[in-house]
C-alpha positions as CSV (number, residue, x, y, z in Angstrom):
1,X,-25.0,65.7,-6.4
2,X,-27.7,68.1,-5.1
3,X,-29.2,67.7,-1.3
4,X,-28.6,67.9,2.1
5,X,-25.0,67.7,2.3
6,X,-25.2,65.3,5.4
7,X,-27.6,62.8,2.9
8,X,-24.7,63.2,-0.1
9,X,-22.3,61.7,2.1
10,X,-24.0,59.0,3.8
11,X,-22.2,56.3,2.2
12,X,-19.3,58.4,0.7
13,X,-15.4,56.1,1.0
14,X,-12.4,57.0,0.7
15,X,-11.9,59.4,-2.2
16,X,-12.0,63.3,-3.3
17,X,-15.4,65.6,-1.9
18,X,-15.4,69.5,-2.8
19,X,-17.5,71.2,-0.8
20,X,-19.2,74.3,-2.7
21,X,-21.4,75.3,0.4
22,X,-22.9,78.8,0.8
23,X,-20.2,81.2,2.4
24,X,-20.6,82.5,5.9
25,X,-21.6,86.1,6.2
26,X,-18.6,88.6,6.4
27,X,-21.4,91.2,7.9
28,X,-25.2,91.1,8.7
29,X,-25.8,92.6,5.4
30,X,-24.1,90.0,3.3
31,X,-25.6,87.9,0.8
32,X,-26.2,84.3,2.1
33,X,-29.5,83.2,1.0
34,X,-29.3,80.4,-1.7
35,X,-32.4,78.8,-0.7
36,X,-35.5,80.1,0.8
37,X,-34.3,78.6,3.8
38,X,-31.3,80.1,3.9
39,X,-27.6,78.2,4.9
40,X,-26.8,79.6,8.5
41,X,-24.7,79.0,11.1
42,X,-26.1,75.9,12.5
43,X,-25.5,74.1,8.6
44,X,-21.8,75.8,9.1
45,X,-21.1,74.0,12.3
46,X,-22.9,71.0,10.7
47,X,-20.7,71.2,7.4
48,X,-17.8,71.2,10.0
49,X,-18.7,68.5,12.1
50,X,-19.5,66.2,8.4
51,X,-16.0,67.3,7.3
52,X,-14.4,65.9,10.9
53,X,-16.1,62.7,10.1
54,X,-15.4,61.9,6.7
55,X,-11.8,62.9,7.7
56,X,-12.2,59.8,10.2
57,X,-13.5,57.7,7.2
58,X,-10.4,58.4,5.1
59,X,-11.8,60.7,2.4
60,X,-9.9,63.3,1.0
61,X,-11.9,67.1,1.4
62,X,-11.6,70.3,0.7
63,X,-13.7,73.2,1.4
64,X,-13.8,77.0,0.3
65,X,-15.1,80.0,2.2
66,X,-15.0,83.4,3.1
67,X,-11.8,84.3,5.8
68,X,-14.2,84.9,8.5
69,X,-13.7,84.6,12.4
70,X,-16.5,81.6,12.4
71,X,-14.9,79.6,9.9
72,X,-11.3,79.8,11.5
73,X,-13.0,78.7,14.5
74,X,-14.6,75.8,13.1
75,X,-11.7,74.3,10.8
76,X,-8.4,75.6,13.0
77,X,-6.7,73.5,15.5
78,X,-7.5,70.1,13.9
79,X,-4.7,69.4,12.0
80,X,-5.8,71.1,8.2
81,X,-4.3,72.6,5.6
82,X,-6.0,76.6,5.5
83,X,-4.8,78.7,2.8
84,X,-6.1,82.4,2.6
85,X,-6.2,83.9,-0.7
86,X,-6.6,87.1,-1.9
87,X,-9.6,87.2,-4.3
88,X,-11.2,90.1,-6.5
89,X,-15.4,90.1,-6.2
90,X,-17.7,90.9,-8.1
91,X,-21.4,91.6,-6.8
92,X,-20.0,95.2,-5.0
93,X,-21.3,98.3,-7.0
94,X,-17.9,99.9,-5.8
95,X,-15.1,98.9,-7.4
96,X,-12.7,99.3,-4.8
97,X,-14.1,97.5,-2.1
98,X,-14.4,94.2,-4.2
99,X,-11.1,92.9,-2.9
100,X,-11.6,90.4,-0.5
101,X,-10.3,86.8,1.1
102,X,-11.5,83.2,0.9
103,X,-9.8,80.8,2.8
104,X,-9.0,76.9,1.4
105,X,-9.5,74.2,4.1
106,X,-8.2,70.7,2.9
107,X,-7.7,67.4,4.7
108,X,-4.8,66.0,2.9
């Protein structure tokens, strides 16, 4: 499905949702712009607040991002699953600084 993510999930029941939402910045720098409009804080906090409800409706979610200090604050404390992993990018013209970690957030 392609869309707001708030109107993909309008009438979403009890089953599995991925989410595959732009990452949060690690710096001021980083790339974040998949759209013209961009995907900023305000739709992370959104995302967050979508995930907390379809938790309440019995869906099963997960969720991938970047280990940041935002995300953390927006997923911790609420009873999730959040798994950092060490992952190996891509898009850095230096090689050695293309280690990095996402972080897993499930439901279930």
């Amino acid at each position: 499905m392609n869309g707001d993510f708030e109107d993909c999930c309008v009438t979403a029941t009890k089953g599995d949702i991925f989410f595959d939402s732009p990452y949060a910045p690690l710096n001021p720098s980083s790339f974040d712009s998949y759209t013209k409009e961009g995907f900023e804080i305000d739709e992370h906090i959104r995302l967050a607040e979508l995930f907390d409800e379809l938790t309440d409706r019995g869906c099963f979610c997960m969720l991938t991002n970047h280990n940041t200090d935002l995300i953390n604050s927006l997923y911790s404390n609420k009873g999730y699953k959040l798994e950092v992993v060490k992952v190996r990018r891509f898009i850095n013209s230096d090689s050695r600084n293309r280690k990095g970690e996402e972080i897993i957030i499930c439901n279930y």
